[in-house]
N, C-alpha and C positions, 0 to 999 in steps of 0.2 A: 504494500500500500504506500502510495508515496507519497512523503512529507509535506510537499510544497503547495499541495492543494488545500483551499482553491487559490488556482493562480491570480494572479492581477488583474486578469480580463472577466474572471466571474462573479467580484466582488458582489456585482448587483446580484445575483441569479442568489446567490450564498444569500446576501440577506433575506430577499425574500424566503425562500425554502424554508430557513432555520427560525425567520419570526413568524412563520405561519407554525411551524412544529411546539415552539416557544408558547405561541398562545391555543393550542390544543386545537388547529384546526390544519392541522397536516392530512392531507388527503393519501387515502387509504392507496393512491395509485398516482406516480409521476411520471410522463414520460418526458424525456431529456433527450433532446432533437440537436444534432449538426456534424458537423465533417468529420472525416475522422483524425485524430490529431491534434484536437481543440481541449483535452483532458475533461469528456465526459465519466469517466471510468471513475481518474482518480478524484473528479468530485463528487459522483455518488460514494465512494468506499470512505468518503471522509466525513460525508453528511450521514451514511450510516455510523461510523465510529462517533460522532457529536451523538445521536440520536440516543446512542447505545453507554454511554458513557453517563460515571454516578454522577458526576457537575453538570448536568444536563438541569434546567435550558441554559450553560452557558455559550456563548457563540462558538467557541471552539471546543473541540475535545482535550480534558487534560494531558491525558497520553500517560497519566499516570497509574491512575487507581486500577483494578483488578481487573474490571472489565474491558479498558483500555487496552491493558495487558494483554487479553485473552484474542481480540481484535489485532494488534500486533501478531501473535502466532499464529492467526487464524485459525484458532478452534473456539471461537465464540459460539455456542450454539444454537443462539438467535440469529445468527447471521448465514447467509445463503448466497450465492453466488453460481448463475445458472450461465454456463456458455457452453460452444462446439465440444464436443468430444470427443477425444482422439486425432483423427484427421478428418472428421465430418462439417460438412462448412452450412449446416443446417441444425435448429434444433429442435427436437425432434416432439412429439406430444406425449411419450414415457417419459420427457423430460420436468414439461409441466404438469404430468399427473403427482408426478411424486412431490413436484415441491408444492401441489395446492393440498396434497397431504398433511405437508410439514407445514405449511402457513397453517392448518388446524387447530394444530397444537399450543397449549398453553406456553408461551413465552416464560424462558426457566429464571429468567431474571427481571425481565420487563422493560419502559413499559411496551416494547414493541421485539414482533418476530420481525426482521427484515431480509428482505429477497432483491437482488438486482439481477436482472436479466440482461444479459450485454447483449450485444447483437440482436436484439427481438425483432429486428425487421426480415431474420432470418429463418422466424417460426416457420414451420410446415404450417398447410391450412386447418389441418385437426389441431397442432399443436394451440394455433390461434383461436381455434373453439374450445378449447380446453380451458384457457387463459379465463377466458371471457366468462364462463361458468361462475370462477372466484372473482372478477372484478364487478359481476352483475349480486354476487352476494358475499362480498369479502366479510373476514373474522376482523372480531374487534380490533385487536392488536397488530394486525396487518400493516404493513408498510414495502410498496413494492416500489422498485423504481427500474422501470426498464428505457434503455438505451438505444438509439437510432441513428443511423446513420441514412436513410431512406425511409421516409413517412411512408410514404404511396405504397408501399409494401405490407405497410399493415393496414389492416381492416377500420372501416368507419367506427367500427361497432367496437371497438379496443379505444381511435380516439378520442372518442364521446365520451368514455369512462375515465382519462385520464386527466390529471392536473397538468397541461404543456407550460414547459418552460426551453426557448429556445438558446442553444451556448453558440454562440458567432464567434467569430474566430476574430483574434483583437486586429487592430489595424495595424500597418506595414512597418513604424516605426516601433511602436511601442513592443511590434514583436521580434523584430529585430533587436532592439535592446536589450528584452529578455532572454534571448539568445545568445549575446552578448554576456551577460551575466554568468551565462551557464559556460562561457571559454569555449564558445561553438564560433571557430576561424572563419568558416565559410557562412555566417549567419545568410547573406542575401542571396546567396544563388540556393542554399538549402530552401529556404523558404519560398523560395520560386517551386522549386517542386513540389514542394509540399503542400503547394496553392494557398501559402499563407496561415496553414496552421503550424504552429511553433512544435509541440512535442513530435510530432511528425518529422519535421525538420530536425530538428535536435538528435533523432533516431537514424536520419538519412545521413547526416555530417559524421556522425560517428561509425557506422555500422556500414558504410556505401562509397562506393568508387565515384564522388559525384560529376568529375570528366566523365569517364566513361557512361553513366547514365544520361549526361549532357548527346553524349552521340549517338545512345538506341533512339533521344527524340528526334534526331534529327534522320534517323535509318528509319523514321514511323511516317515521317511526312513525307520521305521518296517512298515507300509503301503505297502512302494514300494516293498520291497525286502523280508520281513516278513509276519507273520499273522496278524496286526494290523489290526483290526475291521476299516471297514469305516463307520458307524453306531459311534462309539466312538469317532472319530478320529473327524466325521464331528462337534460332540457336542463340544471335546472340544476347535476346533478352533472358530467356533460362539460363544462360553462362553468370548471369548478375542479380536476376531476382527469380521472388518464387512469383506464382500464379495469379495469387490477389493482388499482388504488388505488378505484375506484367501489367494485368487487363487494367486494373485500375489507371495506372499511369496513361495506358494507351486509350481509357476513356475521357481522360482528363485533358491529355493533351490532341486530341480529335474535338472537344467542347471548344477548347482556342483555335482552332481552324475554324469551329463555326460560325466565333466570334468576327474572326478576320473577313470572311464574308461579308459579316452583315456592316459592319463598320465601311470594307469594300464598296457594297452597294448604296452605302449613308451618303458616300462622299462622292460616289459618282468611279471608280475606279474600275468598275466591274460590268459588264453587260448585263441585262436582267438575265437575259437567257443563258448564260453559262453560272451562272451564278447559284438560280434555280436548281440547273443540273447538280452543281458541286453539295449545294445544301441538303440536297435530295441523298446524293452518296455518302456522303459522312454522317447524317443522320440515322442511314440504314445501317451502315458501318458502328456506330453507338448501340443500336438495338440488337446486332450481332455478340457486341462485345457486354452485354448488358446480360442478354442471355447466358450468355458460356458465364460470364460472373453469378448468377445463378443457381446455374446446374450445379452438382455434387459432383467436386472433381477429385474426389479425395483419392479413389483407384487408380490412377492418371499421373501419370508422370508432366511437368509446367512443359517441355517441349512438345510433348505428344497434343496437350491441350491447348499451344499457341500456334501449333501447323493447325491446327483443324478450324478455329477462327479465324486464322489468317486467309487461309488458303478460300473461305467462304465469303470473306470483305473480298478477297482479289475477283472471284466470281461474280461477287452482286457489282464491281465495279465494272466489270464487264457488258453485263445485261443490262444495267443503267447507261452506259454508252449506247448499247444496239439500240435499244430501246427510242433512245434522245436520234438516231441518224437516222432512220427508217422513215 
């Protein structure tokens, strides 16, 4: 669980959360909406450890006392923490049976059991009916807080029941600074990739070759618009990252081609009708890579899983050619 949360940029979101739990009207269900990278995680694991902590309602958790403690080792047994298992990139609805089990239960310390579910935009659809059972009749002591990085993924009928509070990703300077603080050299080109979320970035400067990923973007955009082999293209994004990290990035940085379009066509640079064309392809090209981000890749080796998208965007870029000449 990490120390620093909540960072800088959630101050506002921490207040509200923590003076609504403060004054006994914390909602039995939160969802905690945005990018990923922006420390949704470690601010639910910190507002559960405040929640869960004897100095409660103080604003922060002491970090001391017993149940502090117990939240530091994590064997807190009011505390729950539901994500992927194993290498499955979904989760599943034996997932949420059992912990609306354990949400049943008498809270062995009080005054709350609590549950974070990370990823929940990754429920199966039973799993999300499952969900929905406990949020349409949640226990006293309840305290859930599920995590998002894509709303539209989940059910109306999940948002309806939950307290939203959205975490943005701070602005370009202030997140640079805190990058800065943390002795991250490359603060500005990480945070380019990172699309401006800082822990993300901070992960990338450390942990990543960030020339070398500066050049798969640029081997994604002779893909789109060029001849770049997807055969090549796919080795040498597996040579650098894994699968969520491939597709994501190549959805992200196909979102700025679409931007550059439209900007294109604001200012007059662009013809309508090639334009059309291009927007038409990169969009299909997003819906491609949107899908395979999706599917259960966890049997699959990242190469085997980035020729098979690729190889489908160089097809649809094909058909959308014939298509446009005929």
């Amino acid at each position: 669980m990490a120390n620093d949360a909540p960072y800088p940029w959630q101050h506002e979101q921490w207040a509200q959360m923590s003076q609504s739990a403060a004054n006994s009207r914390l909602h039995h269900a939160t969802l905690i909406s945005g990018q990923a990278g922006v420390g949704k995680r470690d601010f639910a694991a910190m507002m559960a450890k405040l929640l869960l902590c004897l100095e409660f309602p103080a604003q922060q958790p002491c970090g001391q006392c017993a149940r502090c403690q117990l939240m530091q080792a994590g064997t807190h047994p009011d505390f729950t923490v539901v994500d992927w298992l194993d290498k499955a990139t979904v989760i599943s609805v034996d997932q949420i049976r059992k912990l609306s089990s354990q949400l049943q239960l008498t809270a062995t310390y009080g005054p709350y059991r609590i549950a974070i579910i990370n990823r929940a935009d990754s429920m199966t659809a039973a799993a999300c009916n499952s969900l929905l059972k406990t949020l349409e009749e949640p226990p006293g002591s309840c305290a859930l807080i599920l995590l998002s990085e894509r709303d539209a993924a989940l059910p109306a009928t999940i948002h309806s029941r939950c307290q939203r509070i959205l975490m943005p990703a701070p602005d370009s300077q202030s997140a640079i600074g805190w990058l800065q603080q943390q002795e991250i050299a490359e603060a500005e080109i990480a945070l380019e990739f990172a699309r401006g979320a800082p822990l993300l970035a901070a992960t990338f400067a450390r942990e990543r070759d960030l020339p070398a990923i500066a050049n798969i973007r640029e081997q994604w955009r002779q893909f789109l618009v060029g001849e770049k082999s997807p055969a090549a293209l796919a080795a040498e994004s597996a040579n650098l990252l894994d699968t969520r990290e491939s597709l994501t990035l190549f959805m992200q940085w196909t979102t700025d081609l679409v931007k550059n379009v439209e900007f294109s066509l604001a200012d007059g640079r662009s013809s309508s009708e090639g334009a059309r064309i291009e927007r038409k392809f990169f969009s299909q090209a997003l819906q491609l890579l949107q899908q395979s981000l999706r599917f259960d890749n966890a049997s699959l080796k990242t190469l085997a899983v980035l020729e098979g998208v690729l190889a489908d965007i160089r097809i649809q870029r094909i058909r959308t050619r014939a298509e446009n000449s005929a």
